[in-house]
C-alpha positions in Angstrom: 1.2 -12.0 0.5 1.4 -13.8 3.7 -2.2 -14.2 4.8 -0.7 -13.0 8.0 -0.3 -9.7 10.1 3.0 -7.5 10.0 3.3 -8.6 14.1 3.1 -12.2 13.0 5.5 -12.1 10.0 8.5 -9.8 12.2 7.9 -7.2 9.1 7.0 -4.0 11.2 8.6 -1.8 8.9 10.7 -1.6 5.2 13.1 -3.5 4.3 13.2 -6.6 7.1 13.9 -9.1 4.6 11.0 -12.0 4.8 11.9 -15.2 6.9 12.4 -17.9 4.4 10.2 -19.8 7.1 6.9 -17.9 6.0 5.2 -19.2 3.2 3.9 -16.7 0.9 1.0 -17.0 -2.0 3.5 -18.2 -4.1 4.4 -21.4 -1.6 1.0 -21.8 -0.8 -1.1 -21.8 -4.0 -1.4 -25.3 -5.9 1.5 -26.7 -7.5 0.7 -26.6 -10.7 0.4 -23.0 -10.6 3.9 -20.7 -12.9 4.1 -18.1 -10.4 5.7 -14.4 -11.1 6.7 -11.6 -9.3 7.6 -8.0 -11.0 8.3 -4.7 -9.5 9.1 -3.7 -5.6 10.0 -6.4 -3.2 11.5 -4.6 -0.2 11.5 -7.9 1.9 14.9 -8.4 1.4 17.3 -9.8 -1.3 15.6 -8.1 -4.2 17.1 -9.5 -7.3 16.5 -13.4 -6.6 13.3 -15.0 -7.0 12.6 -16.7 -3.6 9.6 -17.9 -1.6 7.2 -19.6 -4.5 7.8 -17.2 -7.4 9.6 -19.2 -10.4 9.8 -15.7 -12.8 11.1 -12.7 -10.7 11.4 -9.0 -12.6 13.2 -6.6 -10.2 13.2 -3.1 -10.4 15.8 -2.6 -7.6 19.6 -4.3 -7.1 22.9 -3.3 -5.5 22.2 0.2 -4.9 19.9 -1.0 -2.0 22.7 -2.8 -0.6 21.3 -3.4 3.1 18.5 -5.4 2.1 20.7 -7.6 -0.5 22.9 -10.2 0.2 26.8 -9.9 -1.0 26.8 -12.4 -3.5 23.7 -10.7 -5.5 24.9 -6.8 -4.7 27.0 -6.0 -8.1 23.8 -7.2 -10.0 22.0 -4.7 -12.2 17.7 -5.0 -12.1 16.2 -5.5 -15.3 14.6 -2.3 -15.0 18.0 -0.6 -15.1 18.8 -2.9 -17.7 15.6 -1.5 -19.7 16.7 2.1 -19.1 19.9 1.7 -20.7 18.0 -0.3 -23.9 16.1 3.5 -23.9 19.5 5.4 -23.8 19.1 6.3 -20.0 21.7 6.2 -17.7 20.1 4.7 -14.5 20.1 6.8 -11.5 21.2 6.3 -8.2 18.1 5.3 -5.8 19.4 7.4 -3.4 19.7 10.5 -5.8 16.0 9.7 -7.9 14.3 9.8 -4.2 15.6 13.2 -3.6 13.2 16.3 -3.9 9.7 16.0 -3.5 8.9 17.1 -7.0 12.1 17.2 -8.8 12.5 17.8 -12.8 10.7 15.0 -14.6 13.1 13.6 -17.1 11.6 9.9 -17.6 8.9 9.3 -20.5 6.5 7.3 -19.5 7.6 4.3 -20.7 11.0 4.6 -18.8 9.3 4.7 -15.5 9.3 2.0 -13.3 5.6 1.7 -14.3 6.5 1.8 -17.8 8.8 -0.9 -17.4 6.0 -3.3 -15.5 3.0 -2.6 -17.9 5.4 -3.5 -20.8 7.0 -6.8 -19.0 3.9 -8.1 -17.2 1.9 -7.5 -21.2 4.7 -9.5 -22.7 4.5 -11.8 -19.7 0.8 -12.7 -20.5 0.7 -12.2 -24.5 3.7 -14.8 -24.7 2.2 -17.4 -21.8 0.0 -19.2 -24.1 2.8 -20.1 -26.7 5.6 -20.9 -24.2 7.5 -23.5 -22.2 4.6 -23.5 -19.5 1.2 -23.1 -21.3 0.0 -26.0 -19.8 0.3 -24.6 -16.3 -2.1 -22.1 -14.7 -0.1 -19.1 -14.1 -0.3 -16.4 -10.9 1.2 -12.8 -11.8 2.1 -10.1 -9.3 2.8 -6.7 -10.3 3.9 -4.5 -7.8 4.1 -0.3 -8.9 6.5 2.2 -7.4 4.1 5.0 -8.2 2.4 6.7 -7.2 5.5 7.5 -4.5 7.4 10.3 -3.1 9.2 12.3 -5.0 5.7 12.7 -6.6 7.2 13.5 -10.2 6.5 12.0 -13.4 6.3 12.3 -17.3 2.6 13.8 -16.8 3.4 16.5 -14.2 1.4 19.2 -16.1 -1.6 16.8 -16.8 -3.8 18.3 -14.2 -4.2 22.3 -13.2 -3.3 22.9 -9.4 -6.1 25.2 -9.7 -8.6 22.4 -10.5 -7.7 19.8 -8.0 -10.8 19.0 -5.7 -10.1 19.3 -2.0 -12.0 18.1 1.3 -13.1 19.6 4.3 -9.8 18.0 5.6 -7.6 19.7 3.4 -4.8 22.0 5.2 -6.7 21.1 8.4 -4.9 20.8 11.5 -6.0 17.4 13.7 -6.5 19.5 16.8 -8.5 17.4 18.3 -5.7 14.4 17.0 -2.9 12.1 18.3 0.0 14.4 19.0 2.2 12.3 16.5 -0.4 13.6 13.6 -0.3 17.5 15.1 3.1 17.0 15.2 3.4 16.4 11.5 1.1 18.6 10.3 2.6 21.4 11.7 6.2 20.0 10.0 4.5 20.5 6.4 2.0 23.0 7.2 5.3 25.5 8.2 6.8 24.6 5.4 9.3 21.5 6.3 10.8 19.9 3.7 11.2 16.1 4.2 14.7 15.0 4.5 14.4 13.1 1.1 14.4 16.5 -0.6 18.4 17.4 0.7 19.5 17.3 -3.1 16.8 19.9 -3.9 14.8 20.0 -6.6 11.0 21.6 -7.3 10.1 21.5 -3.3 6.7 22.9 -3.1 5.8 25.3 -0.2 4.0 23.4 1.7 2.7 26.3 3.8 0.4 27.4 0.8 -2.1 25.9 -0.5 -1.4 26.7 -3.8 2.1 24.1 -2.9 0.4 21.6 -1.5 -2.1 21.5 -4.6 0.5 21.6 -7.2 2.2 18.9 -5.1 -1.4 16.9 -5.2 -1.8 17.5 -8.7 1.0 15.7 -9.4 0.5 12.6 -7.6 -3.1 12.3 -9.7 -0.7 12.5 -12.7 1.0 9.7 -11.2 -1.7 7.8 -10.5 -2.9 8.0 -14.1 0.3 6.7 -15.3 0.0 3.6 -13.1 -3.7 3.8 -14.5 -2.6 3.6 -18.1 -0.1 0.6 -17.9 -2.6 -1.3 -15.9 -4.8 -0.7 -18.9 -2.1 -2.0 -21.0 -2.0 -5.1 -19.0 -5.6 -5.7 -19.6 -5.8 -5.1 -22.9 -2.7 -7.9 -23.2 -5.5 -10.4 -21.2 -8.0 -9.7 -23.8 -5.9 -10.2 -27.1 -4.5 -12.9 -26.3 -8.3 -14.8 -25.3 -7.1 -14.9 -21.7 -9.6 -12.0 -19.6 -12.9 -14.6 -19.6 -10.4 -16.9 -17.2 -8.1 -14.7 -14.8 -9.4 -13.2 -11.8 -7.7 -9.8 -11.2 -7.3 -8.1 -7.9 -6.1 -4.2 -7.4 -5.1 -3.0 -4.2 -2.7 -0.8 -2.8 -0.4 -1.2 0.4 -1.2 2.3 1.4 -2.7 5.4 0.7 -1.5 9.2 0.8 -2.5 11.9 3.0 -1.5 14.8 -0.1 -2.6 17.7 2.1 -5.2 16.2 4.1 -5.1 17.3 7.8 -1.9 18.8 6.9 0.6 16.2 6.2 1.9 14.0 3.6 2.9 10.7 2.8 1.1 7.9 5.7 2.5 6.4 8.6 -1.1 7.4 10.1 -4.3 5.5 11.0 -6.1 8.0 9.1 -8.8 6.8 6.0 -6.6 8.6 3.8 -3.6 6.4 4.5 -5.2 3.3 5.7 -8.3 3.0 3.7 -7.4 1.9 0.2 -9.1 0.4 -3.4 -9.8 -3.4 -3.7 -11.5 -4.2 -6.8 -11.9 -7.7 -7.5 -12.8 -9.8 -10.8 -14.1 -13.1 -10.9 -15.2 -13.8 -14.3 -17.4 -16.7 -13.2 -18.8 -14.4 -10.4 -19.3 -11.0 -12.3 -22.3 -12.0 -14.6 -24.5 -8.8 -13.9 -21.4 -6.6 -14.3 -19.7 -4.2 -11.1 -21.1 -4.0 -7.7 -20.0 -2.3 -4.4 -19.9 -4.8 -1.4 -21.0 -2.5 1.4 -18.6 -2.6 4.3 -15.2 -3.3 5.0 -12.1 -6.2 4.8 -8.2 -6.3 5.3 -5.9 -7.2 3.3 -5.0 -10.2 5.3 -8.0 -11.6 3.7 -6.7 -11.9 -0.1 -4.2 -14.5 0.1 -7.5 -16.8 1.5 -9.0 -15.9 -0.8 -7.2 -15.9 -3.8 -5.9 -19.7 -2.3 -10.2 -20.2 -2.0 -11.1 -19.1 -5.8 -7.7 -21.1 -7.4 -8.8 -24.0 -5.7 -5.7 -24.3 -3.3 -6.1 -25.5 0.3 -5.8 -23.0 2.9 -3.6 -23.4 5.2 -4.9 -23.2 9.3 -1.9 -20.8 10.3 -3.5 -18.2 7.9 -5.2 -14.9 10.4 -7.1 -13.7 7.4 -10.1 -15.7 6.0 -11.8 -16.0 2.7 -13.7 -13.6 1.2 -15.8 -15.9 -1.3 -19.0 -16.4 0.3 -19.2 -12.7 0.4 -17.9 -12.1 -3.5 -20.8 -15.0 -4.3 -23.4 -12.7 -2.5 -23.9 -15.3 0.5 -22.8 -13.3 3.3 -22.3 -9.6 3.9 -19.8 -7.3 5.7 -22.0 -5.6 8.0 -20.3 -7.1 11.2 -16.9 -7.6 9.7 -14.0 -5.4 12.1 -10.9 -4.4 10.5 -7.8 -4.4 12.4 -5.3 -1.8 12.4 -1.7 -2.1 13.4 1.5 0.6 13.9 4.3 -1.1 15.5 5.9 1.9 16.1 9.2 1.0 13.9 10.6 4.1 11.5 13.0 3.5 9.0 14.2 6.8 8.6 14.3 10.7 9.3 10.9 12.2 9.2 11.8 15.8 9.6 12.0 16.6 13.2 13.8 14.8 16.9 9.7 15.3 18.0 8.6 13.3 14.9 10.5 10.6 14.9 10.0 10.0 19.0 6.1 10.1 18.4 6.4 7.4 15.5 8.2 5.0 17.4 4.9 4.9 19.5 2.7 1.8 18.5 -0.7 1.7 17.7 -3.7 -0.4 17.0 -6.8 0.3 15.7 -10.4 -1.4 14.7 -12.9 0.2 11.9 -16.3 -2.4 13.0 -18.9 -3.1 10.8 -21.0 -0.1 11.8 -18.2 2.4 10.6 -17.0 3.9 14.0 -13.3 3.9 14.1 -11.2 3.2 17.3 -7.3 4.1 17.6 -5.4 3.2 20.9 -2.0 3.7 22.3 0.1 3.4 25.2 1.9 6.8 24.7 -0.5 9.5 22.9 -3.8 10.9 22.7 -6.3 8.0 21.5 -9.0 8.9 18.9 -12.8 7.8 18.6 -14.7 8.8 15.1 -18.1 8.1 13.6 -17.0 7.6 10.0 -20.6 7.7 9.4 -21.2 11.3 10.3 -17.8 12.3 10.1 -15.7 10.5 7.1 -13.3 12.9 7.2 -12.2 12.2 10.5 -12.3 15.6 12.1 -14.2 15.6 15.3 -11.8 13.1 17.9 -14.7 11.6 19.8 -12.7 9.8 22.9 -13.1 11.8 25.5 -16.8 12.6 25.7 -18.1 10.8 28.0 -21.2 9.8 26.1 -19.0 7.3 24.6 -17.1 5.8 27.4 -19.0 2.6 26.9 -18.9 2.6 23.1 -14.8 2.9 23.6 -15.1 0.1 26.4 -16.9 -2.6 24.0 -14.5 -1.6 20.6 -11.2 -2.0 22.7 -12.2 -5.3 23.9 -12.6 -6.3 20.2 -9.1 -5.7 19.9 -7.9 -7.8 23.1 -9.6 -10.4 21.7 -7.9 -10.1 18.1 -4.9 -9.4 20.3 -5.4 -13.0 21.8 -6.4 -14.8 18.4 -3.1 -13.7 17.0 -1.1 -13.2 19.7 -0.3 -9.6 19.9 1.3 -8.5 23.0 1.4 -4.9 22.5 0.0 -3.3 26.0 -3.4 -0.9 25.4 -4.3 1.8 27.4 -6.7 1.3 29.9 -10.2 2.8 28.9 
């Protein structure tokens, strides 16, 4: 949202709420532009609409108390405000993160995706006969799901037994940082993470048959995001609107659901790191979907999306944009992506060794050739070749056929370092 990196913006971890002296894509985008946000914040004073956004939908309010300011704590979120409309007593935040998998007692419309695909439809259907339709509008929906606890209306929608698995699967990273072997032995023993006190339908993570059931259900969760997103497009194309918005979907992280033992991310693994980005241009798109070879960060859509709206960029932005590429101009064959773990937790991840490990920082470059680089001062560093080995199980950094390889991609992140003035020490290679 910030064009920037998390070591630029102060926002290492959850809920550091967002200096009102960094512009977001909401401050930055023409002024003409009716901007709305709807769904998680977690930057701090959740229930106001701050930092460009004139509409502001929130799905959390005063029972996340240390990210909300005292005058705006006794407010209730819409969302809770929509679960009462549907005869639902909202729960506690606290209580609906406990368990894993607890009992599913939403529909699907009473999620928190439920609740998005139904405002951000209305949001677009209405537009066109409102107070604003003579303003462009920019709309950010931000899902929940798919999340920990990993339950939903559509638990039983897929068989465990059914699930595809990788190579990676149950696999402990041996050859891996100690802060990843640590946590894969956590799960693979069975550990339950501390936000399953209250109990509920833990899965036995020491099985595979567990971990599958417990990866079965996160599909199901995708597929109810997937459903309300349809929703949303469908709203675009009734109301005459699809031939005119561009539409990005991303995610902020991915999910590790088994892989090389562990769950959730907080790793520089592809399964946490490596995420979707479609993108729709309707004035780009004339010979229907392609796959853009190679690699970009996120830092790079808020240039973009400024680029394609017409906006001016502004020259504090680190990421750049992307248009020349989406226009087929230039490819990504020699684009690095930059990694970064500052090394801040913001709670109990199952062990005293766990949580020492995570506070360790970490920076990482994926170059345009697909080999993969992950340094830190205080744990085993890691080398692959996603090209031979996408599943990241061979740790190639201490063979010393690669010494110079290793060399040449950590001096590609001093100089990032310098560009955007990183201070965090790497160790020498």
């Amino acid at each position: 949202m910030t064009g920037l990196y998390p070591y630029a913006t102060g926002l290492q971890r959850n809920n550091i709420p967002l200096s009102r002296d960094i512009p977001t894509i909401g401050d930055m985008i023409a002024s003409e532009y009716y901007n709305a946000h709807m769904g998680k914040w977690h930057l701090g004073d959740d229930m106001t609409a701050q930092h460009g956004f004139d509409k502001w939908e929130a799905v959390e309010d005063f029972q996340r108390v240390r990210i909300t300011r005292k005058e705006y704590r006794y407010q209730e979120a819409p969302y809770n405000q929509w679960l009462r409309d549907h005869g639902v007593d909202p729960p506690s935040m606290q209580v609906s993160y406990e368990g894993w998998v607890g009992g599913a007692e939403l529909t699907e419309e009473q999620t928190q995706a439920g609740f998005l695909g139904h405002t951000a439809s209305n949001f677009i259907s209405d537009y066109p006969k409102g107070n604003h339709a003579d303003q462009p509008w920019m709309l950010f929906v931000n899902f929940f799901e798919p999340h920990p606890p990993y339950t939903g209306p559509l638990n039983h929608l897929y068989d465990p037994k059914d699930i595809e698995v990788g190579p990676g699967f149950r696999k402990r990273p041996d050859s891996g940082s100690l802060v990843n072997r640590l946590r894969s032995d956590f799960y693979m023993n069975g550990g339950n993470n501390p936000l399953g006190a209250a109990g509920g339908d833990h899965h036995d993570t020491s099985t595979e048959e567990g971990f599958k059931k417990l990866r079965a259900q996160y599909f199901a969760n995708v597929t109810v995001v997937d459903n309300q997103i349809g929703k949303i497009f469908n709203s675009l194309e009734k109301s005459g609107q699809a031939e005119n918005t561009i539409i990005v979907f991303t995610s902020e992280h991915g999910e590790m659901a088994g892989d090389h033992g562990m769950l959730e991310k907080r790793s520089l693994y592809e399964e946490a790191s490596n995420v979707p980005l479609l993108i729709y241009v309707p004035w780009l798109n004339y010979d229907g979907q392609q796959r853009i070879d190679g690699s970009v960060g996120q830092v790079d859509l808020v240039p973009t999306l400024l680029d394609l709206s017409g906006s001016d960029i502004p020259e504090h932005l680190e990421g750049k944009s992307l248009v020349s590429v989406l226009e087929g101009d230039k490819d990504l064959s020699h684009n690095d992506v930059f990694i970064q773990w500052n090394g801040m937790g913001d709670r109990n991840l199952g062990s005293p060794e766990i949580n020492r490990m995570v506070s360790v920082p970490w920076r990482g470059v994926v170059t345009g050739d697909r080999w993969k680089l992950n340094l830190s001062p205080g744990d085993q560093c890691e080398l692959y070749d996603l090209n031979s080995d996408p599943y990241e199980l061979n740790n190639l950094f201490n063979i010393q056929e690669h010494r110079d390889r290793i060399r040449e991609m950590s001096a590609r992140i001093r100089v990032w370092q310098d560009e955007t003035g990183d201070d965090m020490p790497l160790p020498a290679v």
